[in-house]
C-alpha positions in Angstrom: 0.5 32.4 -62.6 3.8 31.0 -61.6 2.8 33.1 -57.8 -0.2 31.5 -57.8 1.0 28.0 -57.8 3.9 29.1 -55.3 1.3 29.6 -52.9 -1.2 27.3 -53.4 1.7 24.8 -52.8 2.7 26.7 -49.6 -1.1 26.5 -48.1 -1.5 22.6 -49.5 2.0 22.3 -47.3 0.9 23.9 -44.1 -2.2 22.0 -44.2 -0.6 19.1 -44.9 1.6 19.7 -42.4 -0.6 21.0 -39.7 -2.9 17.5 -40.9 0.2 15.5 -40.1 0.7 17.3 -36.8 -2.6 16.7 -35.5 -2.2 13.0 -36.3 0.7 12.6 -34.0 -0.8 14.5 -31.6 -3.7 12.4 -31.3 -1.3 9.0 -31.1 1.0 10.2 -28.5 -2.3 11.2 -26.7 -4.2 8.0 -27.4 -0.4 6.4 -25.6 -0.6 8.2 -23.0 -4.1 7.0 -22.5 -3.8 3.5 -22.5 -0.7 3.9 -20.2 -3.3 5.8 -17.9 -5.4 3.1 -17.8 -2.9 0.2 -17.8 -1.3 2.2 -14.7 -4.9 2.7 -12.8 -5.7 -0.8 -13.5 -2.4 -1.7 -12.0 -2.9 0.7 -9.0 -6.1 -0.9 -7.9 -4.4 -4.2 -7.9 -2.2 -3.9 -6.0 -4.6 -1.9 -3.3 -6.4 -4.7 -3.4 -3.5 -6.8 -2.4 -2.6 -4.1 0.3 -6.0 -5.0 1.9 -5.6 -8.5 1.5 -2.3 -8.2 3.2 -3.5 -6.3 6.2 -6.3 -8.3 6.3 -4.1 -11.6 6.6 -1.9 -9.6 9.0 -5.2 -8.6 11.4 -5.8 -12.4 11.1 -2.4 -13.7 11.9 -1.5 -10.8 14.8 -5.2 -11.3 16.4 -4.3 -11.6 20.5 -7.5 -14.6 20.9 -5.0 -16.4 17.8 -1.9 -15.9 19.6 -3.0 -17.0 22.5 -4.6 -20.3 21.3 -1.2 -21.5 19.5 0.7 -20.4 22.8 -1.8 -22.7 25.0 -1.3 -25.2 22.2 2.4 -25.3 22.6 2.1 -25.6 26.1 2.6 -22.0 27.1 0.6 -19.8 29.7 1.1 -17.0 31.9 3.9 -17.2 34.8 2.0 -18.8 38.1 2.3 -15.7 41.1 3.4 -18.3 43.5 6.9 -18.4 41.1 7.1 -15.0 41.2 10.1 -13.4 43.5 9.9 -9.5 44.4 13.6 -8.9 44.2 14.7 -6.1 46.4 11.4 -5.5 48.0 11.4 -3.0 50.3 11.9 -5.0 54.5 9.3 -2.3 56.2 6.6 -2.9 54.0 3.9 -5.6 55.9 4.2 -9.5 54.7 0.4 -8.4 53.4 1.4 -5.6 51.2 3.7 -7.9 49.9 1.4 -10.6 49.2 -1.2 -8.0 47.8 1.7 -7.2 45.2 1.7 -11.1 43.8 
């Protein structure tokens, strides 16, 4: 009798235990799972804000842009007539030259 209840404790223990076991496993599992899903969530926010970004940068860097603000501050492609040929070579016709400019 006394064998008996020896292992009828022992079985109510491992099941206890193995009862207890299964418990933690399913918490640190339903952690990780909300970390997985607070990290996604996270991820596709800031690829959204990666797009945004390169949109804004597309926007900002666009030539017909650049070019407007230049004209607007007063800049503008070098006339030819101010142009020099430095070290131009003497044999070549005055027409070559001025096909150059």
């Amino acid at each position: 009798m006394r064998n008996a209840r020896r292992i009828v404790f022992a079985v109510v223990t491992l099941v206890a235990l193995l009862a207890l076991s299964q418990v933690v496993l399913f918490n640190l599992r339903l952690h990780r799972t909300l970390q997985l899903q607070s990290l996604s969530a996270e991820c596709a926010s800031l690829e959204r804000e990666i797009e945004e970004l390169q949109n804004e940068s597309a926007v900002l860097l666009s030539p017909s842009r650049l070019s407007d603000l230049g004209a607007a501050m007063g800049l503008g492609p070098v006339p030819l007539d101010m142009i020099a040929l430095e070290g131009a070579d003497p044999s070549l016709p005055e027409d070559a030259v001025a096909q150059l400019r």
